[in-house]
TORDRENLO-312116 format. One record per residue: residue in three letters; x, y, z of N, C-alpha, C, O, CB in turn. Coordinates in steps of 0.001 Angstrom, whole numbers, plus 500000, padded with zeros to 6 digits. Glycine has a CB too. Example, Ala and Ser with C-alpha at 12.3 -4.5 7.8 and 13.67 -1.06 7.14 Angstrom:
! residues 2
ALA / 513190 / 494310 / 507800 / 512300 / 495500 / 507800 / 513200 / 496700 / 507800 / 514236 / 496681 / 508465 / 511308 / 495527 / 509046
SER / 512850 / 497750 / 507080 / 513670 / 498940 / 507140 / 512900 / 500030 / 507870 / 513409 / 501138 / 508039 / 514084 / 499402 / 505725
END
This chain:
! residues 133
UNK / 127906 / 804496 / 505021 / 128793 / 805275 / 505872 / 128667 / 806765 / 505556 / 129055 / 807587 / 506386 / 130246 / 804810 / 505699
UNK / 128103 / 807172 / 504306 / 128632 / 808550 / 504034 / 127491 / 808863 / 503982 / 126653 / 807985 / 504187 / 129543 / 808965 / 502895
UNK / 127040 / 810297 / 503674 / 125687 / 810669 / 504153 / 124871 / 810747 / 502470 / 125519 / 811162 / 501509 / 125747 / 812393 / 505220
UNK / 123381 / 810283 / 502316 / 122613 / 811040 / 501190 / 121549 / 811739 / 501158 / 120676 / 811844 / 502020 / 122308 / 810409 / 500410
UNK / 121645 / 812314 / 499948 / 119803 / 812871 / 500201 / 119119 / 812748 / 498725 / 119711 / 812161 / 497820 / 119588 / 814937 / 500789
UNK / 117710 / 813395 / 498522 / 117287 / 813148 / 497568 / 116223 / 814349 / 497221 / 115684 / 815009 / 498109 / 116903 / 811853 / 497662
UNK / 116006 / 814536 / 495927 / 114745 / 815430 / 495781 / 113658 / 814810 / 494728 / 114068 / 814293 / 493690 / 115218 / 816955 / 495244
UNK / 112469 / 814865 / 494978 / 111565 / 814271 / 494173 / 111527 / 815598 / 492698 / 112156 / 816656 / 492688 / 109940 / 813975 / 495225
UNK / 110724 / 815148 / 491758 / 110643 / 816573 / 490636 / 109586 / 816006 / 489556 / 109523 / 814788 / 489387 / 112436 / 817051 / 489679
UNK / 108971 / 816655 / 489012 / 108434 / 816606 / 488015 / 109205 / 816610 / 486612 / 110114 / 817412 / 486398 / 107670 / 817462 / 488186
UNK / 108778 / 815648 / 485652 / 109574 / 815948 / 484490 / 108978 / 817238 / 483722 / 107794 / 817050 / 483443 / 109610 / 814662 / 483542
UNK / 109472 / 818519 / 483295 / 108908 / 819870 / 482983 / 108781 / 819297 / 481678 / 109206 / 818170 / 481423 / 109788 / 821352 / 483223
UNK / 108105 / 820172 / 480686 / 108031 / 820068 / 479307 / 109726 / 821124 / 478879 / 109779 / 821068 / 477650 / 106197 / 820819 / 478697
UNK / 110585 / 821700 / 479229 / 111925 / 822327 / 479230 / 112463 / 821138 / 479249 / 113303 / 820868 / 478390 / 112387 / 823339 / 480346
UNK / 112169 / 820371 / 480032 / 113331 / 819142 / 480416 / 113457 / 818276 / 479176 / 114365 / 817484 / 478924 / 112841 / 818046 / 481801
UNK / 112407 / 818558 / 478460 / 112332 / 817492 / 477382 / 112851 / 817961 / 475901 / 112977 / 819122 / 475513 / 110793 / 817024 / 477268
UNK / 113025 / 817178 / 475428 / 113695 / 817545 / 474066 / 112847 / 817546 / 472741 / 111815 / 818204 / 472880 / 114817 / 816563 / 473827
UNK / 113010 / 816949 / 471407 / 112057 / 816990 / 470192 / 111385 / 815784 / 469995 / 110488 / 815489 / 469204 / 112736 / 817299 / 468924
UNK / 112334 / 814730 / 471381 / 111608 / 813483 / 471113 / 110468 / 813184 / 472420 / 109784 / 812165 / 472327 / 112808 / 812205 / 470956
UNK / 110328 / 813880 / 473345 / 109217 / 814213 / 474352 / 109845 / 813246 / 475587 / 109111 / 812834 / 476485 / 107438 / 813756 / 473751
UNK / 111195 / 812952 / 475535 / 111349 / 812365 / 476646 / 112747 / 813634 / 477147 / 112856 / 814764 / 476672 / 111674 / 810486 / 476413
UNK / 113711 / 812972 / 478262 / 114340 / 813788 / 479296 / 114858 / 814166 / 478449 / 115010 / 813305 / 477582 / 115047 / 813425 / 480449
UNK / 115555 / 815821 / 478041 / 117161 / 816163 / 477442 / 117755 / 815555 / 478759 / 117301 / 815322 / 479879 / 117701 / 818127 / 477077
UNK / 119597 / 815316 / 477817 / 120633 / 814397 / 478694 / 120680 / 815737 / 479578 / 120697 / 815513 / 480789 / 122355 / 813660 / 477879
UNK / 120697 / 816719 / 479303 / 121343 / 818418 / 480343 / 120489 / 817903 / 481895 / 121015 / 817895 / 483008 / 120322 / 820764 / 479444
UNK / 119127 / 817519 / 481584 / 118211 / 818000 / 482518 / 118447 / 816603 / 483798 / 117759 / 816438 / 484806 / 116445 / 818216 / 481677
UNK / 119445 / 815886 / 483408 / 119836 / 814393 / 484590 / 120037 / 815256 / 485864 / 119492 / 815426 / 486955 / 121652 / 813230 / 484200
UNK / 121789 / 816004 / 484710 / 122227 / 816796 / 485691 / 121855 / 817631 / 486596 / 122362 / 817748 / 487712 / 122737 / 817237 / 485374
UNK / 120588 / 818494 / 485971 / 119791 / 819762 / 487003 / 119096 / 818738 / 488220 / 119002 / 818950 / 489429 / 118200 / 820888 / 485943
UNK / 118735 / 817769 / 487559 / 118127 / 816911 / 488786 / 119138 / 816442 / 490150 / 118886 / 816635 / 491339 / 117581 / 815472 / 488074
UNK / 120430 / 815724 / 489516 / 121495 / 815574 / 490399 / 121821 / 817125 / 490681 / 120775 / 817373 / 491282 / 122745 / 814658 / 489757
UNK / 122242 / 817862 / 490682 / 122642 / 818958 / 491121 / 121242 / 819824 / 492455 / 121222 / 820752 / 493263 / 122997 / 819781 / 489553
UNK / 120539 / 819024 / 492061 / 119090 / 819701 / 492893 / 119701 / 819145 / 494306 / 120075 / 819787 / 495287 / 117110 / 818898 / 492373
UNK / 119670 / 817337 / 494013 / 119571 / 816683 / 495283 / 121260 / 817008 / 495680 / 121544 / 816262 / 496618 / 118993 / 814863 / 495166
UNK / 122348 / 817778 / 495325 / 123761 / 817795 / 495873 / 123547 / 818659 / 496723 / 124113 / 818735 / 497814 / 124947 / 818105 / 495011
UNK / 122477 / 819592 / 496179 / 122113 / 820706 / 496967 / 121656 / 820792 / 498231 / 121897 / 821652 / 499078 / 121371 / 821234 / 496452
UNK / 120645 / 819361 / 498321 / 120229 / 819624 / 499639 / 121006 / 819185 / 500500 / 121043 / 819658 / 501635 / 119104 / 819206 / 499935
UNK / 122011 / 817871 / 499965 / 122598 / 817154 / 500581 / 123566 / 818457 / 501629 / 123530 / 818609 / 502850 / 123314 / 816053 / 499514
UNK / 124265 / 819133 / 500717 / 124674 / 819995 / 501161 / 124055 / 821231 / 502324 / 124705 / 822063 / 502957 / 124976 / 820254 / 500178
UNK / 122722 / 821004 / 502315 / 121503 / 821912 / 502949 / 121707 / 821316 / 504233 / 122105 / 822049 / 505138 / 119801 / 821762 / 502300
UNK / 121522 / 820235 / 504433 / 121306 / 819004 / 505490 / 122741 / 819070 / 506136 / 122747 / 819152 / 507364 / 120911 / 817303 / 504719
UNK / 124181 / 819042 / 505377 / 125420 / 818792 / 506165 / 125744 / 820486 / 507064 / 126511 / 820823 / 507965 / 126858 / 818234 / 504857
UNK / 124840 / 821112 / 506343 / 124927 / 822582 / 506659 / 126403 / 823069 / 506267 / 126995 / 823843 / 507020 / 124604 / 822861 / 508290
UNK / 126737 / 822809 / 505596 / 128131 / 823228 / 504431 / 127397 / 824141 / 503397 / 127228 / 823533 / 502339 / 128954 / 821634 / 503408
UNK / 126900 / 825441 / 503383 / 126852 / 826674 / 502602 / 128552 / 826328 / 501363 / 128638 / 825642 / 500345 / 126953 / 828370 / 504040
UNK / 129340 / 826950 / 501908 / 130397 / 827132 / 501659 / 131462 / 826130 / 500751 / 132541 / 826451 / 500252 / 130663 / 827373 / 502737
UNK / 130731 / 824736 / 500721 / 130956 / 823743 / 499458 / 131020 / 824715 / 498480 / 131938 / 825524 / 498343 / 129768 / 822573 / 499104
UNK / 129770 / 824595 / 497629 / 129258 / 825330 / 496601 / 130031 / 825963 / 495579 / 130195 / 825564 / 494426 / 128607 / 826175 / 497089
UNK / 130787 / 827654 / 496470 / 131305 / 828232 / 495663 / 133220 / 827771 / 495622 / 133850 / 828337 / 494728 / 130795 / 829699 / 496010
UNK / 133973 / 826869 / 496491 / 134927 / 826138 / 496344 / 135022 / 824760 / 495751 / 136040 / 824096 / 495947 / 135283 / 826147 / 497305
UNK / 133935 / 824249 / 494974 / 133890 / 822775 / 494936 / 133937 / 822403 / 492972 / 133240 / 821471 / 492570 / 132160 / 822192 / 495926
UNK / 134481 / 822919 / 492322 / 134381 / 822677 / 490929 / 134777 / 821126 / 490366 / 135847 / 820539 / 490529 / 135289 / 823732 / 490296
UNK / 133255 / 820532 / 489467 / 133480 / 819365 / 488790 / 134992 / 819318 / 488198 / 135492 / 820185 / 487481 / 132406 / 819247 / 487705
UNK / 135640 / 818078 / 488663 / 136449 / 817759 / 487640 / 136129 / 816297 / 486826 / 136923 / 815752 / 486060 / 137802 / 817792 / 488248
UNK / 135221 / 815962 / 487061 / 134916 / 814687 / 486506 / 132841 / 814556 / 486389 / 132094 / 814797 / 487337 / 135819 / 813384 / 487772
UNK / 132448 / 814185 / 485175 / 130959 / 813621 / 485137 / 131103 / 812590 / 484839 / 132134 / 812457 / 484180 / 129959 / 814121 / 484333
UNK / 130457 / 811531 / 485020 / 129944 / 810412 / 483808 / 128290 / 809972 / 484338 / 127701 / 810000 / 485418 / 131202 / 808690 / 483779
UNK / 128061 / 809705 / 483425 / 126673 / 809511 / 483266 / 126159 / 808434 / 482388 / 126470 / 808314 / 481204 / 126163 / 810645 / 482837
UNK / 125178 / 807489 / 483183 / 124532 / 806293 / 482150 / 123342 / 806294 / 482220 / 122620 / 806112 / 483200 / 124856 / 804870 / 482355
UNK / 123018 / 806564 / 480861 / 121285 / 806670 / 480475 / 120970 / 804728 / 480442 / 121700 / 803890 / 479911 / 120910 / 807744 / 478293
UNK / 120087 / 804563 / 480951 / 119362 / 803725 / 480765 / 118168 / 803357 / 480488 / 118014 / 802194 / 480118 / 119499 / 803435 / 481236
UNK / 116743 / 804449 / 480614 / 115713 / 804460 / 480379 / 115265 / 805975 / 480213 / 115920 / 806849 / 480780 / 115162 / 803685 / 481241
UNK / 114093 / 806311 / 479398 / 113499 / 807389 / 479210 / 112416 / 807998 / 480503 / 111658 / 807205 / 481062 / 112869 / 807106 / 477934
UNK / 112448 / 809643 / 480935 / 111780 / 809606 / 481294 / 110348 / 810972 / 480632 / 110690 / 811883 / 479878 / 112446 / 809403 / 482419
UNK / 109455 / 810874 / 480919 / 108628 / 811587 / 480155 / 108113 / 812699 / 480354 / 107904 / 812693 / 481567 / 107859 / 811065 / 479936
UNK / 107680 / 813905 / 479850 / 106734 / 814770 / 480171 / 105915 / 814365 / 481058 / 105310 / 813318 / 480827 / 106116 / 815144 / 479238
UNK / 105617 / 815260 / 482620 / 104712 / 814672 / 483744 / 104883 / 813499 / 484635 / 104166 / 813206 / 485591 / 103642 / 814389 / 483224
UNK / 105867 / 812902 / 484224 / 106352 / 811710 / 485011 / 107074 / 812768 / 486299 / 107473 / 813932 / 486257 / 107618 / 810494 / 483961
UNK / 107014 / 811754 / 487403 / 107460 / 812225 / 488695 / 108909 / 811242 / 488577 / 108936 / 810111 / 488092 / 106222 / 811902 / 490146
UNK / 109800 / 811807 / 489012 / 111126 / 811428 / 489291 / 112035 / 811651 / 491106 / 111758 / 812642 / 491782 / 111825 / 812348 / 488095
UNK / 112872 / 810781 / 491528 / 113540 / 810939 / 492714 / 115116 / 810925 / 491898 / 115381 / 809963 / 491178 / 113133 / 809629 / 493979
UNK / 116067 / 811997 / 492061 / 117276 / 811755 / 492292 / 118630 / 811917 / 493485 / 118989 / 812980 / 493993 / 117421 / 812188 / 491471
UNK / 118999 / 811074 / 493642 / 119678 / 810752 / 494734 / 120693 / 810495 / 494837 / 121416 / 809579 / 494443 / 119370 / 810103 / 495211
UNK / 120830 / 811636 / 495599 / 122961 / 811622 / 495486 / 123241 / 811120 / 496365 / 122417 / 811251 / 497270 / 124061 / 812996 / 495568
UNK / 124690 / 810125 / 496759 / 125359 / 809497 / 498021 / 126790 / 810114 / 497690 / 127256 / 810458 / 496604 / 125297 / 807624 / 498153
UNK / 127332 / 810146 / 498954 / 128732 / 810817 / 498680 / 129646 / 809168 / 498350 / 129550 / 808232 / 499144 / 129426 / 811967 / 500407
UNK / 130201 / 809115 / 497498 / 131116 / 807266 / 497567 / 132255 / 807475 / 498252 / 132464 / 806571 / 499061 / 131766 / 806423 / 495898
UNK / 133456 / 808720 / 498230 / 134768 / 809039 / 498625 / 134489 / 809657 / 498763 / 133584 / 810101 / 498057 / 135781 / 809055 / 498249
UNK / 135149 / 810556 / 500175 / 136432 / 811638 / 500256 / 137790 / 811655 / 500454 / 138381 / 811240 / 501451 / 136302 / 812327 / 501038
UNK / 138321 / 812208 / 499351 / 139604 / 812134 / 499148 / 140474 / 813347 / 499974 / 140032 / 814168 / 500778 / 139755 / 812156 / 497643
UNK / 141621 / 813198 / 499573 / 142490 / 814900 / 500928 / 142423 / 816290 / 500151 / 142808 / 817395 / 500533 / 144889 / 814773 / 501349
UNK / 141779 / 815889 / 498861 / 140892 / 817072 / 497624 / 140152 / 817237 / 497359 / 139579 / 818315 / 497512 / 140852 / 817258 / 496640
UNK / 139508 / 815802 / 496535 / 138520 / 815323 / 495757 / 137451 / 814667 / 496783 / 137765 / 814085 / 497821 / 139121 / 814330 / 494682
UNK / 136171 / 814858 / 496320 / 135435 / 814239 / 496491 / 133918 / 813795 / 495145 / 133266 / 814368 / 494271 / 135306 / 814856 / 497673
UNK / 134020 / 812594 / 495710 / 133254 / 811595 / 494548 / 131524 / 811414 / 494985 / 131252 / 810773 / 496000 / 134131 / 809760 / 494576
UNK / 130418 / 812025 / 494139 / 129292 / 811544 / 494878 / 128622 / 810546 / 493618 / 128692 / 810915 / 492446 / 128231 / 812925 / 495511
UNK / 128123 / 809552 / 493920 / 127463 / 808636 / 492997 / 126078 / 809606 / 493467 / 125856 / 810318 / 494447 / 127566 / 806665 / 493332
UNK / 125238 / 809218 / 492164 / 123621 / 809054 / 492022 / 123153 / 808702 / 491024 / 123714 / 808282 / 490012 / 122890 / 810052 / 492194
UNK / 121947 / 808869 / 491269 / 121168 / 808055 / 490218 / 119399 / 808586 / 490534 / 118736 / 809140 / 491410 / 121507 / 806077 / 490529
UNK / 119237 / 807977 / 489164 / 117612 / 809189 / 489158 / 116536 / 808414 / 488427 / 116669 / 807856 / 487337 / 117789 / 810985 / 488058
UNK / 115383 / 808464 / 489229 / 114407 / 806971 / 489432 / 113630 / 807698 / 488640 / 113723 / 808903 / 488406 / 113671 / 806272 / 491064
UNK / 112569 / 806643 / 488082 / 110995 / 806606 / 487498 / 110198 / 807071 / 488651 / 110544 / 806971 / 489828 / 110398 / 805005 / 486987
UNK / 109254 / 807516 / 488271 / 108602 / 807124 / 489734 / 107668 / 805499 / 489933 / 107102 / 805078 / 490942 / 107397 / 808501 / 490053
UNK / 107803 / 804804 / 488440 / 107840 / 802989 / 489187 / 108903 / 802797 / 489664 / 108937 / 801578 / 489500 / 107709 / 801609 / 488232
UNK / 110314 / 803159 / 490389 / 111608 / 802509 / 490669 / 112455 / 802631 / 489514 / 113627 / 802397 / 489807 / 111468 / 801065 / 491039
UNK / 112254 / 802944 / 488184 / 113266 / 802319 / 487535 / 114167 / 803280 / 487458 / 113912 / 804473 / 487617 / 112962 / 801739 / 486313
UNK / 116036 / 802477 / 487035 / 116306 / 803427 / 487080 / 116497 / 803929 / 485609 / 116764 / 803277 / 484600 / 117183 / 803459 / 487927
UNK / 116250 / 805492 / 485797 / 116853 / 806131 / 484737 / 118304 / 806412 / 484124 / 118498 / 806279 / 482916 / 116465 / 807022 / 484908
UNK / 119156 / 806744 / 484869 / 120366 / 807031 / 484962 / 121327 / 807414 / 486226 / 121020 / 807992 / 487268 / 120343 / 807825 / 484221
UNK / 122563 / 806916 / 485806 / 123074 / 806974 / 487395 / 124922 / 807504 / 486723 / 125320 / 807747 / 485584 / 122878 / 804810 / 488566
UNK / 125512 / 807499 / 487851 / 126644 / 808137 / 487615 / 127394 / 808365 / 488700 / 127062 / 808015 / 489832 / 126448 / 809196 / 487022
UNK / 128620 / 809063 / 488364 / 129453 / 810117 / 489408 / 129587 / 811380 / 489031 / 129108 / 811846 / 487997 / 130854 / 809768 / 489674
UNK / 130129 / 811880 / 489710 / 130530 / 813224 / 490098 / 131638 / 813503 / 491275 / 131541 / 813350 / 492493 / 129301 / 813862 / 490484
UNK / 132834 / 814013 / 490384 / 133981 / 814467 / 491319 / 134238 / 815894 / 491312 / 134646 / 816366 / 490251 / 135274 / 813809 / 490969
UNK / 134028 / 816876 / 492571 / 134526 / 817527 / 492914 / 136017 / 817510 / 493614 / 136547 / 816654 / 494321 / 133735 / 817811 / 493300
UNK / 136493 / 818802 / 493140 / 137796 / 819176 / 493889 / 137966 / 820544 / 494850 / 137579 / 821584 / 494316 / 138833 / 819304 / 492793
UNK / 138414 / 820634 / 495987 / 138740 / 821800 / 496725 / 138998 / 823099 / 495936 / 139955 / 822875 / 495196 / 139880 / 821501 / 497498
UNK / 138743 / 823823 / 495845 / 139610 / 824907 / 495675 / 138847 / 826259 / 495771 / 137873 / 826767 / 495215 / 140320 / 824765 / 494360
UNK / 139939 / 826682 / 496949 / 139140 / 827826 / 497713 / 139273 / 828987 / 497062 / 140037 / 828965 / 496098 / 139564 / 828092 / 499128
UNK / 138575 / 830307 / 497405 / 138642 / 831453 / 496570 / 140147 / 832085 / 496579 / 140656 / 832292 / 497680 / 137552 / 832495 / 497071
UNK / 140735 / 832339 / 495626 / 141883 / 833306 / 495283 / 142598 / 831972 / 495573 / 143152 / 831999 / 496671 / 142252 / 834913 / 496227
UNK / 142754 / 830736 / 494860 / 143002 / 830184 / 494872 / 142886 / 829421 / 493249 / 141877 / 829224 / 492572 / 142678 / 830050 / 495904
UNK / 144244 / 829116 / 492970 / 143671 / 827856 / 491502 / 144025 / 826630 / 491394 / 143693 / 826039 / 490367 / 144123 / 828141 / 490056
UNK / 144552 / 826145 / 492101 / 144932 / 824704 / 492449 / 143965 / 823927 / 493659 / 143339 / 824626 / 494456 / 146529 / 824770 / 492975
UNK / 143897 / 822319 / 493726 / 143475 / 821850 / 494905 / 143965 / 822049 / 495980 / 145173 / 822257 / 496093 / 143400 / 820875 / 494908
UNK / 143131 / 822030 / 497012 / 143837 / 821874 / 498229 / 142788 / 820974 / 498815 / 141785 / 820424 / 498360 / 144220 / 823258 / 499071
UNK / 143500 / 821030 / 500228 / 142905 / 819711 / 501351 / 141325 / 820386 / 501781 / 141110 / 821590 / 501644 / 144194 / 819481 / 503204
UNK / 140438 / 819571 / 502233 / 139465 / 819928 / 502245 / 139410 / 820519 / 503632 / 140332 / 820021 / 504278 / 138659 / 819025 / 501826
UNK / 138540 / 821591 / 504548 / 138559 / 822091 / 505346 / 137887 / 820865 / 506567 / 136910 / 820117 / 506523 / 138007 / 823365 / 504958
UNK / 139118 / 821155 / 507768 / 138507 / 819854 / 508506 / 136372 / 820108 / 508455 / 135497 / 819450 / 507893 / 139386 / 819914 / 510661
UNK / 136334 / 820985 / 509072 / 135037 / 820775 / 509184 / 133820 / 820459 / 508365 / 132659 / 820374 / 508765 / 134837 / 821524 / 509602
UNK / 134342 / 820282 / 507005 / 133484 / 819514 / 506033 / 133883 / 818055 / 505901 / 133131 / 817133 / 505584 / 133547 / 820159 / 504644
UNK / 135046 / 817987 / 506160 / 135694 / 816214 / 506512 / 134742 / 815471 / 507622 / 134203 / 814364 / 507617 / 137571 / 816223 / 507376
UNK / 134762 / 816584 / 508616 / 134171 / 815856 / 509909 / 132499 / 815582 / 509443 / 131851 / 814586 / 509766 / 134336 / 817011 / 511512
UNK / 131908 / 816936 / 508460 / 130271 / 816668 / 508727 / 130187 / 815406 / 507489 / 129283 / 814572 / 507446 / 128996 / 818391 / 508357
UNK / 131022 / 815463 / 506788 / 131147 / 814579 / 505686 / 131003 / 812702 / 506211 / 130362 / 811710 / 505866 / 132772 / 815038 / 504988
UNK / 132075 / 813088 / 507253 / 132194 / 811586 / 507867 / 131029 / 811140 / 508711 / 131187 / 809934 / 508896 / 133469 / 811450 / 508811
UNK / 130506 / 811338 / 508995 / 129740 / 811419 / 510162 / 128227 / 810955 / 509573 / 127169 / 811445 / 509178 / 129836 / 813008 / 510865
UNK / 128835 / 809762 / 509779 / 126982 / 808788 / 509249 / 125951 / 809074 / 509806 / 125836 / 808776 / 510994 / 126714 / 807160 / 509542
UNK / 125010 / 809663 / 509197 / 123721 / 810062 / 508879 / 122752 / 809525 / 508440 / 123035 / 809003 / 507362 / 123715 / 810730 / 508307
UNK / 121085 / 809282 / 508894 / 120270 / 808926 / 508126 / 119767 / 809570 / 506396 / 119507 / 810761 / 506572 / 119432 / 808972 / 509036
UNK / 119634 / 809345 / 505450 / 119056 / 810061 / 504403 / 118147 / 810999 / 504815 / 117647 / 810937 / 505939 / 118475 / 809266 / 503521
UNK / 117763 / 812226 / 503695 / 116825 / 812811 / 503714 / 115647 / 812204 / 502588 / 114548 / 812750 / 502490 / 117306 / 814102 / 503600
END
């Protein structure tokens, strides 16, 4: 029902740590790549600078390596009348997965410090089932 997208990436030698596989930091740059486009695609600019994490979690399940090709792929799961929740998760390039998770954003517009309701017109592009990118 809710819309996703995805970005393919190379694993960098930065991404990696002392043991030559992913640092945990670099899941996130990957999920944060593909929120991005998702956001590119709903044509919502204006998420971005109103939308601050209030929630991560994250489950490592497999290593990935220097030069390995990776897909991570965000789906939105909820929108809430604040919050919104996107699951993803971030592949091998055999399928497997590496790690997956959520991510909750909350509203809150500039000169503003509390939540508020989300602006209809990100509700509407939000709702509005879409094929993936």
């Amino acid at each position: 029902m809710f819309p996703e997208a995805c970005v393919e990436r190379t694993v960098e030698w930065v991404d990696t740590d002392a043991s030559g596989h992913q640092h945990n930091s670099a899941i996130m740059r990957w999920v944060e790549a593909a929120e991005a486009e998702l956001f590119r695609v709903l044509e919502l600019p204006d998420y971005f600078p109103s939308a601050p994490r209030v929630q991560q979690v994250i489950n490592y399940k497999a290593k990935l390596w220097f030069g390995q090709r990776i897909t991570a792929t965000v789906k939105i799961q909820a929108l809430g009348r604040t919050s919104l929740t996107m699951a993803f998760e971030v592949k091998s390039d055999a399928g497997d997965v590496a790690a997956y998770g959520t991510v909750t954003t909350v509203h809150v517009p500039n000169g503003t410090t509390t939540a508020q309701p989300w602006p209809e017109h990100l509700v509407r592009a939000v709702s509005c089932p879409r094929v993936g990118t």
